[in-house]
C-alpha positions as CSV (number, residue, x, y, z in Angstrom):
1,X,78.2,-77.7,-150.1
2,X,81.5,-77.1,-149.1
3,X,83.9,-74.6,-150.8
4,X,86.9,-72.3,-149.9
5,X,86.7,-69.7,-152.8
6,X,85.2,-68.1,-154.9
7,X,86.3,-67.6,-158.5
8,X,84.6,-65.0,-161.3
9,X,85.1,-65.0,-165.3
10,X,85.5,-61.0,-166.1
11,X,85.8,-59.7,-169.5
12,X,84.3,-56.1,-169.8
13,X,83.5,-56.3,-173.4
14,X,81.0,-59.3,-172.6
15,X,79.9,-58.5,-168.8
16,X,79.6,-55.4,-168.7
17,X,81.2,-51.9,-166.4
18,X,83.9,-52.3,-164.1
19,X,81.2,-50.6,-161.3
20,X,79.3,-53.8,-161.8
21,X,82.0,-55.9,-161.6
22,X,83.0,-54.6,-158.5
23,X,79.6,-55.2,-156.7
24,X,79.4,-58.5,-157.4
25,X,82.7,-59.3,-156.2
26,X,81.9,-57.6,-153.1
27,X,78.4,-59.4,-152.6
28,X,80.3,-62.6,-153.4
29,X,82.4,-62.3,-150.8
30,X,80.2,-60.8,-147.8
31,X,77.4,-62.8,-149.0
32,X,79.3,-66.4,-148.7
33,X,82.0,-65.4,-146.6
34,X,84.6,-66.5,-148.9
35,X,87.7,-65.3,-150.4
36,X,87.1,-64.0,-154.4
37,X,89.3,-64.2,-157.6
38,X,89.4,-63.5,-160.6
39,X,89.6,-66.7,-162.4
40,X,89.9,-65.4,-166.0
41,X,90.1,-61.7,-167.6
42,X,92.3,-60.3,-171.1
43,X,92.2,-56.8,-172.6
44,X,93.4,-56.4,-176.3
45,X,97.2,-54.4,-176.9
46,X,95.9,-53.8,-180.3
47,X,92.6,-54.4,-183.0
48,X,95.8,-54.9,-185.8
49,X,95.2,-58.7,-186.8
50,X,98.0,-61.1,-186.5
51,X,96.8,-64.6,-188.4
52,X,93.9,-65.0,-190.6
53,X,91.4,-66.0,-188.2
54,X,88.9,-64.4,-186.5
55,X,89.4,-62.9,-183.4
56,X,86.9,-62.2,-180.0
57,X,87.7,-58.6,-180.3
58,X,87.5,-57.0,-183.4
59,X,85.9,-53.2,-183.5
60,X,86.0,-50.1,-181.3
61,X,82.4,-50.5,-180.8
62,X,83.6,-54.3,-178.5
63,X,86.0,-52.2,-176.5
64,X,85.3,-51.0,-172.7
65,X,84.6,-47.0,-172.7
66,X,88.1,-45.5,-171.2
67,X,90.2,-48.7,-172.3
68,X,91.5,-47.9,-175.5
69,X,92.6,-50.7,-177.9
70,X,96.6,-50.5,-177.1
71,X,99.5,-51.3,-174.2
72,X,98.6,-48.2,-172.3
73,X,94.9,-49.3,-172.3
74,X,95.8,-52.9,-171.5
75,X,97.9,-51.8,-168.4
76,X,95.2,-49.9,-166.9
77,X,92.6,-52.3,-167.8
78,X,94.5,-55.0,-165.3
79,X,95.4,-52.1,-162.9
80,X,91.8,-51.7,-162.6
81,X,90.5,-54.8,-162.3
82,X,93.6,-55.6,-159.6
83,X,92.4,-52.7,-157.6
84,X,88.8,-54.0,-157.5
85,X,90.1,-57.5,-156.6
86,X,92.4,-56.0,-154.0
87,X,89.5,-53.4,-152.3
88,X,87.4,-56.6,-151.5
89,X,86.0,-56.3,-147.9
90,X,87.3,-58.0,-145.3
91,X,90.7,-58.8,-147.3
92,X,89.0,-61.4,-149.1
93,X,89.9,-60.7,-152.4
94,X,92.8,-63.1,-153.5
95,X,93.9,-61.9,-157.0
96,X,93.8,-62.4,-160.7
97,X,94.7,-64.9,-163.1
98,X,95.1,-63.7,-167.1
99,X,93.7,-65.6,-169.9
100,X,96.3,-66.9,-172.4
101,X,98.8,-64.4,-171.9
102,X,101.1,-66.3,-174.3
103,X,98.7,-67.6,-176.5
104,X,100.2,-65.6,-179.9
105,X,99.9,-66.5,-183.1
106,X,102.6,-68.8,-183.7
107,X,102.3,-72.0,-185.5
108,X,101.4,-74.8,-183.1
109,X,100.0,-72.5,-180.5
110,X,96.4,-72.9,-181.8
111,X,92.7,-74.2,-180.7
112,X,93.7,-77.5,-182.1
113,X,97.1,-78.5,-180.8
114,X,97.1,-81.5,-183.3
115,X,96.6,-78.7,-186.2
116,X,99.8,-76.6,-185.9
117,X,97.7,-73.7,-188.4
118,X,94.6,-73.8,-186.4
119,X,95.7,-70.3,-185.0
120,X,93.4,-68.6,-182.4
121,X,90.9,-65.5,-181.3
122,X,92.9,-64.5,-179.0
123,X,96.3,-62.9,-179.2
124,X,95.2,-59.6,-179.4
125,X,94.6,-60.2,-175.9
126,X,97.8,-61.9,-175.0
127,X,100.5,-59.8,-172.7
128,X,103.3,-60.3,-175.5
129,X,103.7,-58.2,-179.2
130,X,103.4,-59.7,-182.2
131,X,107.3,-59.7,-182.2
132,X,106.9,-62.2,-179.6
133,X,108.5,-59.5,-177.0
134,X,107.0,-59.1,-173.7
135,X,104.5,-55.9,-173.8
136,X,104.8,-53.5,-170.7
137,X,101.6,-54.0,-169.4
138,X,103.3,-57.0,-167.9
139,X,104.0,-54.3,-164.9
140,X,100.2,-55.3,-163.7
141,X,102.0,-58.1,-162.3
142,X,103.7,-56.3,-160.1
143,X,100.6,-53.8,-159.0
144,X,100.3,-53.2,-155.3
């Protein structure tokens, strides 16, 4: 089979330590040969809920050791996985994509977009407040 990349899911809560992480990146990409990414990753800003349904990360006891549940701890959350992505060997590691970054809890921006209440699980995780401003850990972005 032919491919030209390769492209990982990584949520800490659900897969486990950034050392981890890391390895399988790099055996992905010596292993096949192949450029890595990140395909999907989030963080939460906050545990505060915003809409009335439940959300993937709820407790202290779901949150990675180190990453505290706020804009400081989202920031170095992507910092750190950025730094992982961009330590591949080789230079084969090709960068990160976000998951929902603007999926708040607004009406209309829901699981069901034909159900403008359906809300979601996710804005804690999303890179803006819940006064719709842009959060500073936007900066990851920008991390060389």
């Amino acid at each position: 089979m032919k491919f030209d990349a390769i492209g990982l899911s990584y949520y800490g809560y659900w897969h486990g330590p950034l050392s981890g992480f890391r390895t399988t990146l790099d055996d992905a990409a010596t292993r096949y040969g192949k450029p890595v990414f990140v395909a999907e990753t989030a963080y939460p800003f906050t545990l505060a809920q915003d809409d009335s349904l439940e959300n993937q990360i709820d407790t202290t006891g779901e949150l990675v050791s180190g990453y505290p549940a706020t804009v400081a701890g989202q920031t170095k959350w992507m910092n750190d996985v950025a730094s992982i992505v961009e330590a591949v060997p080789n230079g084969r590691g090709l960068g990160v994509f976000y998951w929902e970054a603007t999926w708040t809890a607004v009406s209309g921006n829901g699981w069901n977009p034909t159900d403008a209440t359906s809300g979601n699980g996710w804005e804690k995780q999303a890179l803006f407040g819940y006064d719709d401003e842009a959060l500073s850990s936007m900066t990851w972005f920008s991390h060389s």
